[in-house]
C-alpha positions in Angstrom: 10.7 -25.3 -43.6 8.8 -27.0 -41.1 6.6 -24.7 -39.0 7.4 -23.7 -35.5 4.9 -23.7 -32.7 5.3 -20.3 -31.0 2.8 -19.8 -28.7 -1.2 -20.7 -27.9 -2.6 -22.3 -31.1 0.3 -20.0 -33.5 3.3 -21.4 -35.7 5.8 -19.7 -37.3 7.3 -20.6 -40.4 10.7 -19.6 -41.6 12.0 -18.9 -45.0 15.2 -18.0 -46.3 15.6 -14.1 -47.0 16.7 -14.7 -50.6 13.8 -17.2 -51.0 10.0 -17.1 -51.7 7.3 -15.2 -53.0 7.9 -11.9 -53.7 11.6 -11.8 -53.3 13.1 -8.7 -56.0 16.8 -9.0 -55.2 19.3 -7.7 -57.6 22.7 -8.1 -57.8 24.8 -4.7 -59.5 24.1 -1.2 -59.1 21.7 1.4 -60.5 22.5 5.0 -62.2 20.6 7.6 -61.9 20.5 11.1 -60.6 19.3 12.1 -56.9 17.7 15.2 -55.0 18.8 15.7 -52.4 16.7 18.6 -50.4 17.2 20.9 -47.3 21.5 20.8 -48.1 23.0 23.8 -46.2 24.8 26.4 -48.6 27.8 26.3 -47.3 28.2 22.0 -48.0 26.8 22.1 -51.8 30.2 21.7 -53.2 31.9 18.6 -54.8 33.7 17.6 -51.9 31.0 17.5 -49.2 28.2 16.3 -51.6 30.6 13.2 -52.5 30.8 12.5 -49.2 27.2 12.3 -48.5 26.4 9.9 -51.7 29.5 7.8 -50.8 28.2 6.4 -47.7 25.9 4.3 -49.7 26.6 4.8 -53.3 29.1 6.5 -55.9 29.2 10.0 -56.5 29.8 10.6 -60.2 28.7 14.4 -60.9 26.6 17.4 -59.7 24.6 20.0 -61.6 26.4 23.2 -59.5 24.6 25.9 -62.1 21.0 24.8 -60.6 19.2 28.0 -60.1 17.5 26.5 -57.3 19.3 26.4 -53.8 17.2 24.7 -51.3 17.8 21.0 -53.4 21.0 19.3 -54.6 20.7 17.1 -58.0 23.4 14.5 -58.1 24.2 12.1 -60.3 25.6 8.5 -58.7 25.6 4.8 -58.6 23.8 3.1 -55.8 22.9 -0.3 -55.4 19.3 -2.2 -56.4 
C-alpha cells in the first residue's frame, strides 16, 4: 500500500495481516498432547481439566495414572 507519512521524516506502511513476508497462517487444527504444570490436586480430574483445554481447544483424553502430580498431560486439538 502506499506509505503513510507519520511524523518528522517517518512513513508507515501498512500491509494486510494475512499478507506478506513471513506470514505462516494455517487453517485446521493440530493434535497433540499438552503439560500442563502447577494444576492443584483437587482439579486434575476429567471434568475440570476439560474445562481448562476447552477454552481454546478440544479436550480428547488425559493420562490420570501419571506418577507424577505436580504436571497434567493432556491430549487435545487446538488450533495452528
Amino acid at each position: 500500500m502506499v506509505p503513510q507519512p507519520v511524523a518528522q521524516n517517518f512513513v508507515v506502511r501498512f500491509m494486510r495481516h494475512d499478507q506478506g513476508l513471513g506470514f505462516r497462517g494455517q487453517e485446521g487444527f493440530r493434535q497433540g498432547c499438552l503439560m500442563l504444570l502447577g494444576v492443584p490436586l483437587d482439579f486434575r480430574n476429567t471434568e475440570d481439566l476439560r474445562a481448562a483445554v476447552n477454552t481454546f481447544g478440544e479436550f480428547h483424553h488425559w493420562v490420570s495414572h501419571d506418577p507424577y502430580l505436580d504436571r497434567s498431560i493432556v491430549f487435545a486439538a487446538f488450533p495452528r
